[in-house]
TORTORKE-781835 format. One line per 5 residues: number of its first residue (from 1); their letters; for each residue x, y, z of C-alpha. Coordinates in nm, 2 decimals. Each point is the difference from the previous one (the first is absolute). Layout:
<sites>
NUM	a	X/Y/Z  ...
</sites>
This chain:
<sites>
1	xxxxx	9.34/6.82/10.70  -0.34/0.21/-0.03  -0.05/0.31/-0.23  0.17/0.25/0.21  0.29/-0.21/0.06
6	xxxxx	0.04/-0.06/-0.38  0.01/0.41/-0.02  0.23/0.03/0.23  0.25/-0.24/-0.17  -0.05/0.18/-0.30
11	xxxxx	0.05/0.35/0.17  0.35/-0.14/0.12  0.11/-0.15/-0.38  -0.05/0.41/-0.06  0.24/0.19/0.27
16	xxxxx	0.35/0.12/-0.07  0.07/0.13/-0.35  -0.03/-0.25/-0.25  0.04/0.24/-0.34  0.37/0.13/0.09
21	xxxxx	0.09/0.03/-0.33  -0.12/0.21/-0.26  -0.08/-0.21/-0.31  -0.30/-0.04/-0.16  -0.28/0.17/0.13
26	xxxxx	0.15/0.00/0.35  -0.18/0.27/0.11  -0.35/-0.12/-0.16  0.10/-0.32/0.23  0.10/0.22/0.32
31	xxxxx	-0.34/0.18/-0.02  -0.19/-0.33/-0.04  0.14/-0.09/0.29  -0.09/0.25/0.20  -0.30/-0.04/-0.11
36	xxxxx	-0.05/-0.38/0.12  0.15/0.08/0.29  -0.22/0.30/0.10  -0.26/-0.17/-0.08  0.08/-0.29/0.18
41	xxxxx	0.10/0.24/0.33  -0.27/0.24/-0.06  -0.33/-0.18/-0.11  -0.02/-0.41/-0.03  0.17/-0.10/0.34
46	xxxxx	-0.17/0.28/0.17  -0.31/-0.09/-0.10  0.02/-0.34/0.01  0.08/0.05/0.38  -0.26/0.16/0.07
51	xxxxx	-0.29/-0.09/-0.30  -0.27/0.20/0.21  0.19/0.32/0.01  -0.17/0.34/-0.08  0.02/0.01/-0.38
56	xxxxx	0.26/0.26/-0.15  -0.11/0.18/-0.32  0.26/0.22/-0.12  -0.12/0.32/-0.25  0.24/-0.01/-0.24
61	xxxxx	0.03/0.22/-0.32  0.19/0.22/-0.25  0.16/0.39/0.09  -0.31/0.24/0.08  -0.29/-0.26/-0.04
66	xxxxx	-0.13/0.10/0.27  0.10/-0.29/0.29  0.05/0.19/0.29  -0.33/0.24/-0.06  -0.19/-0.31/-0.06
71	xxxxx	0.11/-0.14/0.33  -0.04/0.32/0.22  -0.40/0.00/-0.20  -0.08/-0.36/0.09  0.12/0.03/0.39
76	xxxxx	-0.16/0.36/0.04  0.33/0.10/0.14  0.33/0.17/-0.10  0.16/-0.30/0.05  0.28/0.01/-0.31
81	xxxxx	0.16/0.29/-0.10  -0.13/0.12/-0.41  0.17/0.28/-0.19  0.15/0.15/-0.32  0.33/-0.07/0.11
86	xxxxx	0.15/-0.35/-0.19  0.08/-0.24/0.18  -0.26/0.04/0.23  0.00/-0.32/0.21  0.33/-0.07/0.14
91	xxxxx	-0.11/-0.12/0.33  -0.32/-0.26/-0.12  -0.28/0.03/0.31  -0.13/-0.32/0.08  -0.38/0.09/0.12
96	xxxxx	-0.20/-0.29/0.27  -0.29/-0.01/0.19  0.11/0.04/0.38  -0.06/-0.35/0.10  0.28/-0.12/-0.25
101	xxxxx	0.24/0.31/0.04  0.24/-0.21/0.23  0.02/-0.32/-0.25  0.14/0.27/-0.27  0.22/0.18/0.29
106	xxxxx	0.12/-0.38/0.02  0.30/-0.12/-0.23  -0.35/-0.25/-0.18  0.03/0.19/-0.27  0.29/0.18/-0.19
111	xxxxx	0.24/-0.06/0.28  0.29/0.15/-0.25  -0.19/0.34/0.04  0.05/0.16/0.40  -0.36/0.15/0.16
116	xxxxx	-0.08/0.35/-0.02  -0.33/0.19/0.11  -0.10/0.38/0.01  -0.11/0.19/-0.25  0.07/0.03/-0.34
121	xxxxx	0.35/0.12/-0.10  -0.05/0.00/-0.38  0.41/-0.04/-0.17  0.15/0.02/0.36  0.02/-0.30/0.21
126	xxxxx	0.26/-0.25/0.06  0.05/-0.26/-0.32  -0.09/-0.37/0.09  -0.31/0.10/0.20  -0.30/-0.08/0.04
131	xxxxx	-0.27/0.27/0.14  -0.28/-0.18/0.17  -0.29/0.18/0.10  -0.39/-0.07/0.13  -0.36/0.13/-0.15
136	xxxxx	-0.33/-0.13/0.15  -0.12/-0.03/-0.37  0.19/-0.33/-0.06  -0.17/-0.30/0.15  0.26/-0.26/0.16
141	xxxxx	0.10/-0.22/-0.24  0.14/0.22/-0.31  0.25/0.23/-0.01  0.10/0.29/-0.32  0.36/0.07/-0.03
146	xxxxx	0.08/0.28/-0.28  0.30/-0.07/-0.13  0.23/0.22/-0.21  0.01/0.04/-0.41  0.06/-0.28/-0.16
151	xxxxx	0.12/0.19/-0.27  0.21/0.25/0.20  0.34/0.17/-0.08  0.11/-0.13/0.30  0.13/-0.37/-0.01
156	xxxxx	0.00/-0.07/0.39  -0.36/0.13/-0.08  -0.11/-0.23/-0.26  0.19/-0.33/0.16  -0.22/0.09/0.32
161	xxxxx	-0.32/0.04/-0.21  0.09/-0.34/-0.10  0.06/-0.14/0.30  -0.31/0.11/0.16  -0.21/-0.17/-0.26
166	xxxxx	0.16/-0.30/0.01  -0.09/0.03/0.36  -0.37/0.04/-0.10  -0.33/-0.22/0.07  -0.13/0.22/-0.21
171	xxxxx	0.07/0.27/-0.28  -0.19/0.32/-0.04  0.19/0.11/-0.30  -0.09/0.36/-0.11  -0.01/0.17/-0.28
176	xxxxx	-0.10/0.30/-0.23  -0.20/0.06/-0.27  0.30/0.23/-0.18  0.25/-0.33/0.08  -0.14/-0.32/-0.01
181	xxxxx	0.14/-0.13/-0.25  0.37/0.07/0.08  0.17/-0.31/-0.02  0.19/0.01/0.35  -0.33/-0.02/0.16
186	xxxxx	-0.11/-0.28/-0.20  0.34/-0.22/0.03  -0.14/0.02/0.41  -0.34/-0.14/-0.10  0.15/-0.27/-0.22
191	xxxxx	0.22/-0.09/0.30  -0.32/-0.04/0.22  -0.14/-0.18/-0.24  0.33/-0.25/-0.05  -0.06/-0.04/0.38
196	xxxxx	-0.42/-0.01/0.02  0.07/0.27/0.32  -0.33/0.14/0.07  -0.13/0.35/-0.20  -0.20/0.24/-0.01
201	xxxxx	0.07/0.31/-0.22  -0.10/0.40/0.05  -0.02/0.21/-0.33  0.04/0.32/0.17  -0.04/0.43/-0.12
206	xxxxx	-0.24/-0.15/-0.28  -0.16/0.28/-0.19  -0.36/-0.03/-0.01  -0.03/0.09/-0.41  0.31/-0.32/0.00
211	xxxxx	-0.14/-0.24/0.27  -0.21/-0.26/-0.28  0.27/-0.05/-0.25  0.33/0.01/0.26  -0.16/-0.22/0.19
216	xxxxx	-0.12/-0.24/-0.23  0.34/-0.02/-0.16  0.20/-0.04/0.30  -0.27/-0.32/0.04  0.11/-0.07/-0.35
221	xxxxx	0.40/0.03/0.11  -0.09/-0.24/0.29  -0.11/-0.25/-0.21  0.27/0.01/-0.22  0.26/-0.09/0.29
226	xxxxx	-0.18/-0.25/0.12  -0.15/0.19/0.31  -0.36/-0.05/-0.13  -0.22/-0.02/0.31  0.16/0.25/0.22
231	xxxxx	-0.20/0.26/0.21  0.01/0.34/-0.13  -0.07/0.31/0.12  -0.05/0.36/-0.14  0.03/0.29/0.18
236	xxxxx	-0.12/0.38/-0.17  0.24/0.24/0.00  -0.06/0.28/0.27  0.07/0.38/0.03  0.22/-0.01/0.37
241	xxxxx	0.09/0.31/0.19  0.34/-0.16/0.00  0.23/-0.25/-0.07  -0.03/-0.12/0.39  -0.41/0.03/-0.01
246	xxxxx	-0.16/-0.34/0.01  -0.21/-0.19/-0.28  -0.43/0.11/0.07  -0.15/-0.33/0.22  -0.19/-0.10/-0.28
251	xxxxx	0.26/-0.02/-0.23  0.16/-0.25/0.15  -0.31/-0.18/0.20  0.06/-0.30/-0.24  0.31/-0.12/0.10
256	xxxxx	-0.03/0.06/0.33  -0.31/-0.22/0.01  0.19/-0.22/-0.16  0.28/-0.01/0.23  -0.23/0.00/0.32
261	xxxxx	-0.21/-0.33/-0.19  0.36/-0.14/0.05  0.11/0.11/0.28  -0.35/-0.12/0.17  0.01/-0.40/-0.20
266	xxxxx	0.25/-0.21/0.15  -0.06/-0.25/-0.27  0.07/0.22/-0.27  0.29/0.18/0.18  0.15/-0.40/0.02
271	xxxxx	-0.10/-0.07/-0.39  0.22/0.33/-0.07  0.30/-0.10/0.17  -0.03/-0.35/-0.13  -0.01/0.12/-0.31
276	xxxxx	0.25/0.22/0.01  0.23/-0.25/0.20  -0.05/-0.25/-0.28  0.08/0.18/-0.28  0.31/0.09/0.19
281	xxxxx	0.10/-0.39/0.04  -0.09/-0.04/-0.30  0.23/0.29/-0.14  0.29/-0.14/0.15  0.01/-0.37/-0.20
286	xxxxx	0.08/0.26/-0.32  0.26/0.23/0.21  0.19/-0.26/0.19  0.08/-0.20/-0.31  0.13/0.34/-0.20
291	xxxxx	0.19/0.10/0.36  0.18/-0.33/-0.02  0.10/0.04/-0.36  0.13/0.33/0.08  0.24/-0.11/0.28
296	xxxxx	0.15/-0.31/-0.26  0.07/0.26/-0.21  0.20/0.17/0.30  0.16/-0.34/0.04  0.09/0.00/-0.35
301	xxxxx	0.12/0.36/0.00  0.25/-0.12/0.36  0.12/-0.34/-0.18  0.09/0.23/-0.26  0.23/0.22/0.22
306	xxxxx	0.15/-0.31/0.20  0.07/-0.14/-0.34  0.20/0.31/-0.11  0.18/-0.02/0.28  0.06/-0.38/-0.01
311	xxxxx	0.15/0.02/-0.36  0.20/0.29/0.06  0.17/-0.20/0.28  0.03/-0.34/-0.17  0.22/0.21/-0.28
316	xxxxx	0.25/0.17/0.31  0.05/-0.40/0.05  0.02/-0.01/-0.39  0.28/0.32/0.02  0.16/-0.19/0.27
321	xxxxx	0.01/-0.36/-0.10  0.15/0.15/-0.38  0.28/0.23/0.20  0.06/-0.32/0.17  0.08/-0.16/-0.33
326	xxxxx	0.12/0.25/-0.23  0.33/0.06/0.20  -0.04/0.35/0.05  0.07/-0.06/0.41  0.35/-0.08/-0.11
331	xxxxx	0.11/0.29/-0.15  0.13/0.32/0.20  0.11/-0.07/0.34  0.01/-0.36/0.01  0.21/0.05/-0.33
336	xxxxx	0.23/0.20/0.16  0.07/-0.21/0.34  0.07/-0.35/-0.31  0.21/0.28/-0.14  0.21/0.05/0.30
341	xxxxx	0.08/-0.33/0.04  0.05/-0.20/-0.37  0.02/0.27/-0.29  -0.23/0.01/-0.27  0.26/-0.18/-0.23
346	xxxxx	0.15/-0.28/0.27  -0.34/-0.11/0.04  -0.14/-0.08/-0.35  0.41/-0.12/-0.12  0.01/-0.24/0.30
351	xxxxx	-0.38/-0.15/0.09  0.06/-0.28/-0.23  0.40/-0.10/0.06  0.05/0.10/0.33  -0.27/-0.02/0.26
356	xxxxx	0.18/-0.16/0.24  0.18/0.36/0.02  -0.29/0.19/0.00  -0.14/-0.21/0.27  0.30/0.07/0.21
361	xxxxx	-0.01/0.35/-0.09  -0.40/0.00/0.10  0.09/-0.15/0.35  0.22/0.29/0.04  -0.22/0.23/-0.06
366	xxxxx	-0.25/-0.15/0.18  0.25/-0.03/0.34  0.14/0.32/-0.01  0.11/0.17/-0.32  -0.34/0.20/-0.09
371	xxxxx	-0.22/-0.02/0.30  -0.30/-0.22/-0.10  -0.23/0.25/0.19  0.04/0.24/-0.34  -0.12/-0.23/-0.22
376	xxxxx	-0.32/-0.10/0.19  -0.06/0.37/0.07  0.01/0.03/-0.36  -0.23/-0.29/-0.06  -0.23/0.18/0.28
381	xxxxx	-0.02/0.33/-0.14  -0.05/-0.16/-0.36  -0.32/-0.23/0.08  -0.12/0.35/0.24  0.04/0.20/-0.28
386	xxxxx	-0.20/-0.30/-0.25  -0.31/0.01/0.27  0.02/0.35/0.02  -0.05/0.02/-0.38  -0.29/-0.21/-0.02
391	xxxxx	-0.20/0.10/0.26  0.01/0.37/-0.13  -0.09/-0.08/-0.35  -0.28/-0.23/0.14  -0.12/0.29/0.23
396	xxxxx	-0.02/0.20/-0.36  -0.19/-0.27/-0.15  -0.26/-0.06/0.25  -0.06/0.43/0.04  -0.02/0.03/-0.37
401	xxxxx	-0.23/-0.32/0.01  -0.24/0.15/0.23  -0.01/0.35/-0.16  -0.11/-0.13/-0.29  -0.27/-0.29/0.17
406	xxxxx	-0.36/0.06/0.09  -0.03/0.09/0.40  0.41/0.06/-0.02  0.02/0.35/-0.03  -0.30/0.03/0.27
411	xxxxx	0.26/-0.17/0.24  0.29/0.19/-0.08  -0.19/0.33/0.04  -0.14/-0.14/0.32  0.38/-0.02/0.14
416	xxxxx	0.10/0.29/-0.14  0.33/0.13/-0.21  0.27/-0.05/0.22  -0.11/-0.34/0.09  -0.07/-0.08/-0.35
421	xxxxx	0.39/0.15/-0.07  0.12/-0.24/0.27  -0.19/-0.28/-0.15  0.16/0.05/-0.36  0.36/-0.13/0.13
426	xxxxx	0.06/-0.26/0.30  0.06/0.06/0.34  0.21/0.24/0.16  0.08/-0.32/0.25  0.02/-0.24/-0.34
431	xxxxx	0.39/0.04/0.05  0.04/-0.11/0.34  -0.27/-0.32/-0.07  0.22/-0.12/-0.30  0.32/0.04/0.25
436	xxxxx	-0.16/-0.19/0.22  -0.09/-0.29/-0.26  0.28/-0.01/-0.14  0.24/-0.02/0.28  -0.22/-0.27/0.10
441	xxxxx	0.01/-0.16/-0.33  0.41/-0.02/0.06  -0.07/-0.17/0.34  -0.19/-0.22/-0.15  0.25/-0.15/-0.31
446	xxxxx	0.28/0.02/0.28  -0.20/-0.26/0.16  -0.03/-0.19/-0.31  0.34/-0.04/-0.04  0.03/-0.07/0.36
451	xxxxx	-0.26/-0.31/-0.03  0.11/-0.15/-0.30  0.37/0.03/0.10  -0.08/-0.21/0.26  0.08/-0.33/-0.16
456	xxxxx	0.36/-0.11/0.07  0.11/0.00/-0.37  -0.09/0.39/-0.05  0.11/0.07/0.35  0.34/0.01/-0.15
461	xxxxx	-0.03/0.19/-0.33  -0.26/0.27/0.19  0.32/0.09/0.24  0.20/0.09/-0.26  -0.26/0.28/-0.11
466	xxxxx	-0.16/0.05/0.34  -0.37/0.02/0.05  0.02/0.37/-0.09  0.16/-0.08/-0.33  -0.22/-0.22/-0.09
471	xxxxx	-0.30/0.16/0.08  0.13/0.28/-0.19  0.05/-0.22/-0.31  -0.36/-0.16/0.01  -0.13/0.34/-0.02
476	xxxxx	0.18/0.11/-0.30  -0.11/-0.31/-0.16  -0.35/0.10/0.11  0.05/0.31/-0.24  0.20/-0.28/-0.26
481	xxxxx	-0.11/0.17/-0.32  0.15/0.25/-0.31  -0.32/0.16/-0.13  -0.01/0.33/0.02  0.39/0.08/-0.01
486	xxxxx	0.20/0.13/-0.32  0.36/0.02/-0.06  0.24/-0.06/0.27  -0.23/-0.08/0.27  -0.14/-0.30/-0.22
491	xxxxx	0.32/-0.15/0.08  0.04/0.10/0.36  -0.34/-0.10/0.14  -0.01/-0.27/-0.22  0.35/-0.13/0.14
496	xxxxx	-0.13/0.06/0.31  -0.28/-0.18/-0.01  0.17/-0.31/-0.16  0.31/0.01/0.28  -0.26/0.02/0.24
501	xxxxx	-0.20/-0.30/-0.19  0.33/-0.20/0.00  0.11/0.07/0.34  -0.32/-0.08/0.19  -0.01/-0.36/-0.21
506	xxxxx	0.32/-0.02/0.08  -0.10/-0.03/0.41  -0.33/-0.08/-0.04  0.00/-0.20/-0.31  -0.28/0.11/-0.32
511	xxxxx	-0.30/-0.12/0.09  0.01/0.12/0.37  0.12/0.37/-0.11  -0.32/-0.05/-0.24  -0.25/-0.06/0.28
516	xxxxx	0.15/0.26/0.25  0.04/0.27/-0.27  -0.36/-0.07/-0.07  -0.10/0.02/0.39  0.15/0.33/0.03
521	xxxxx	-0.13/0.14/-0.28  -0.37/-0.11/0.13  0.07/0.12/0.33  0.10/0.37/-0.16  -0.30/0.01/-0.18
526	xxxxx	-0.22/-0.12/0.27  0.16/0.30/0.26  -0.07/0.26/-0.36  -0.35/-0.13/-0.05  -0.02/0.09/0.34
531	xxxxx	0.08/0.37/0.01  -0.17/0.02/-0.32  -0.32/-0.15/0.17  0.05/0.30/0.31  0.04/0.27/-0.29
536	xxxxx	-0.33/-0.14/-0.17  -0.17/0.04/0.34  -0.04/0.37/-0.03  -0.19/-0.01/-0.21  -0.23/-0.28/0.11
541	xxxxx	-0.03/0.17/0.32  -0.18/0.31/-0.21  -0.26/-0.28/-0.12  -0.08/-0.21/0.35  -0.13/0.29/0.21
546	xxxxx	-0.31/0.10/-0.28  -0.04/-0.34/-0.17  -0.33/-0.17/0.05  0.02/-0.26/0.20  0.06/-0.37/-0.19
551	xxxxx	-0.34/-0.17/-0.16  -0.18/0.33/0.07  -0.20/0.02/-0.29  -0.11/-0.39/0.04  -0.05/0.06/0.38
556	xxxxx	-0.26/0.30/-0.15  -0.17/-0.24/-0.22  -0.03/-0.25/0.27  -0.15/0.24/0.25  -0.26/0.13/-0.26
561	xxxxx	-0.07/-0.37/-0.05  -0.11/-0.06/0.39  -0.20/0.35/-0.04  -0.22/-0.19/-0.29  -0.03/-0.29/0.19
566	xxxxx	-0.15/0.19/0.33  -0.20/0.22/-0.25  -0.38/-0.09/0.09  0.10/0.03/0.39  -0.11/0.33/0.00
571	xxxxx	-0.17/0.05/0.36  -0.38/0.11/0.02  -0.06/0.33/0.19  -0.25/-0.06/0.32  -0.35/-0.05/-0.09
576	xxxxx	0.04/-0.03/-0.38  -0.04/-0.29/-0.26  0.29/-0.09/-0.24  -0.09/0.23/-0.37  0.10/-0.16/-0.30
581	xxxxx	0.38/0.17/-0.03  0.08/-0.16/-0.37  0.01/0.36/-0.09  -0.28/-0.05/-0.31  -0.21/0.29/0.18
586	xxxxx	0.04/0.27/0.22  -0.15/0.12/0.35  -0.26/0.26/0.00  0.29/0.29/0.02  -0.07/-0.03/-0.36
591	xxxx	-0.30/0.01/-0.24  -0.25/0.27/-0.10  0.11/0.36/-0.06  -0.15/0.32/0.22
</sites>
């Protein structure tokens, strides 16, 4: 893997959306990484593919300082369109000499921004363009692009001010003598200087009485931020016709010897770009690192929201496993159909003294007297209604959990009220599912029966019951508790439960009605657990779509690691000698004032 290559691995660690979630400083994080990534698309792999390329300076600079005027005066053409009006530069005009107006017509540079050319259209224009446009007084090899305010009311505006100088060989930052030391300006400097990108800065509309001290105290300002060193210029304020009349020749004759010195040097040209593309590497070994931290935090912020919806499921089992026990599936219907056949009072008078009779009056009912069908539908509509219950108070839980977790209430706004409605009770389908289980659940136990009724001693005891019987039997005994019942039905489900108890021994003998009881009961819970698992679902299927991908923010780290380990392989542009890049000094874009 060479330089590029480590860039481009990097570049992919960034696509998709990898601050879904709004916690923290999530938007902080989003615009950092649209930085990185713009800077990635729009300046380092660019240039590192082609490290002889015409160098782009970008003039950059606050509302009405003067940018576009400046431009227009250094050109000697009306190349960019000034005014009164704010925002002026909507449209930014990238200006080249003719013999590199098709690499900039090329998607080399910017390719985000589509290729426009004609004249000036001051606001109008189409948004995400770049106009591109010739003058014989650039030499090949340099380019000027004015870009819009940096400090404009417009946002798409100022991110595109942004994203042109991150673009930049080169910064010509301009400024005024009324607003220099406005601090949005300067928080643009201090960038360039977090990133050693090249500099060169114009004072601009300086009275003449004002040009000593203002100038001398914007040195003093530079110095302060660490920017001592950088070229500055100052250019007198002028009486114009008009807002659209350019700057007088003089005026401006410094930097635009300047610019033609650069545009003529091929070795300086390459020590601007490789100064500019170092402290760009250089930036990124700080970014990356705070990027990555970000997106744990994300990670956090999704464990989080699975875990709410993890615990709110493990207590449906919880709601489930304690109906299971407390009794409560034995009251109401199943009641009734024990009812129909034994009387409350028969049963609890005659479960000790005469089982034998019960028995026989059990195998009645089992063969014909009360269709056994009513009692399992009972059974049925009892564990239905059990799931049913849990899975809505879970659906509650896990809601209520997320509307009150960071990045929850992002989600729930992202699917919107009715959704979230739906989400705050189980399935409309919930009913059918738990049908299915537990008709499946009865299957199962019938076969239970079935196998251990196999051996020759049961054979015999099983037929008097039938398999349906005692299916039906081991499935009360499943339910084989009195918690949760008062009065009268303490002594009706508990009965039942203990006729069922003895009965089952009775054919199966005690320790195999302990081992199938306990089978069933795991099978039930495993066919619950289940459906509770597919009612958990929706709302892990809101997370998978937007979650990063798995090891993201270690995969980050790892790719900024190869980027510092192909550092010094930056490539030497044709016919020029390797400059020291440490970043201790600068190029001679910066150093005495004019």
């Amino acid at each position: 893997m060479d330089l590029p290559g480590a860039l481009e691995a990097l570049r992919r660690r960034l696509d998709g959306e990898l601050f879904p979630l709004a916690i923290g400083r999530a938007e902080e994080d989003r615009r950092l990484l649209r930085e990185m990534t713009g800077q990635l698309d729009d300046y380092l792999l660019p240039r590192l593919r082609a490290i002889d390329a015409p160098l782009l300076a970008v003039v950059g600079g606050s509302t009405g300082a003067g940018k576009s005027t400046l431009v227009n005066s250094l050109v000697g053409a009306d190349v960019a369109e000034p005014g009164v009006l704010r925002p002026t530069t909507l449209v930014p005009t990238l200006v080249a000499s003719q013999a590199d107006h098709d690499w900039f017509m090329g998607p080399n540079v910017l390719s985000g921004l589509s290729r426009a050319g004609g004249p000036a259209q001051g606001s109008g224009g189409a948004a995400g363009a770049l106009r591109v446009v010739t003058s014989g007084a650039l030499g090949a090899g340099l380019a000027l692009l004015d870009a819009p305010d940096i400090d404009s009311v417009v946002t798409a505006n100022r991110e595109l001010a942004a994203q042109l100088l991150a673009a930049a060989d080169l910064w010509l930052f301009v400024t005024t003598a009324a607003r220099y030391a406005d601090e949005v300006p300067w928080s643009f400097l201090r960038l360039a200087r977090e990133r050693s990108t090249a500099l060169a800065v114009v004072l601009d509309r300086v009275p003449p009485e004002a040009a000593e001290p203002v100038t001398r105290d914007l040195e003093r300002l530079l110095v302060a931020n660490g920017l001592d060193g950088t070229r500055l210029f100052t250019v007198p304020e002028a009486a114009l016709p008009s807002e659209k009349a350019r700057l007088p020749a003089p005026l401006v004759e410094p930097i635009a010897a300047w610019l033609a010195g650069l545009a003529d040097d091929a070795a300086e040209r390459a020590r601007v770009v490789r100064q500019t593309l170092s402290g760009a590497l250089d930036s990124l070994a700080a970014r990356v690192p705070e990027l990555a931290e970000a997106v744990r935090r994300q990670q956090t912020g999704f464990d989080g929201l699975r875990s709410i919806v993890s615990g709110a499921y493990a207590g449906a089992m919880a709601d489930f496993d304690e109906g299971m026990r407390d009794g409560s599936l034995l009251r109401g219907e199943v009641l009734a159909r024990w009812q129909d056949f034994i009387g409350t009072g028969d049963l609890m008078r005659s479960l000790e003294s005469r089982v034998g009779w019960l028995r026989d009056r059990l195998v009645s009912f089992f063969t014909g007297r009360v269709p056994a069908a009513e009692l399992r539908d009972a059974l049925e509509s009892g564990v239905e209604a059990l799931i049913r219950g849990a899975a809505d108070a879970a659906a509650e839980r896990a809601l209520d959990g997320w509307s009150a977790a960071p990045g929850g209430p992002g989600i729930i706004e992202r699917v919107g009220a009715v959704e979230a409605a739906r989400l705050g009770r189980a399935s409309p389908d919930l009913g059918k599912r738990a049908e299915a289980a537990v008709r499946g659940w009865q299957e199962f136990v019938m076969d239970l029966v079935r196998q251990e009724g196999g051996e020759r001693r049961t054979t015999a005891r099983l037929a008097s019951f039938g398999v349906n019987g005692a299916g039906l039997l081991l499935m009360l005994a499943v339910f084989a508790s009195t918690g949760g019942l008062t009065g009268l039905e303490v002594g009706i489900a508990g009965g039942t439960s203990v006729l069922s108890q003895k009965l089952l021994e009775a054919i199966f003998g005690d320790q195999a009605v302990r081992t199938l009881t306990v089978r069933a009961r795991e099978d039930l819970r495993e066919r619950v657990r289940a459906l509770m698992d597919e009612e958990a679902a929706r709302y892990t299927a809101l997370l998978e779509p937007i979650e990063p991908p798995p090891g993201a923010a270690d995969a980050l780290l790892e790719a900024a690691r190869a980027v510092r380990t192909h550092r010094t392989e930056l490539p030497d542009a044709p016919g020029t000698s390797r400059p020291d890049v440490s970043g201790a000094s600068r190029p001679d874009v910066s150093g005495g004032g004019e």
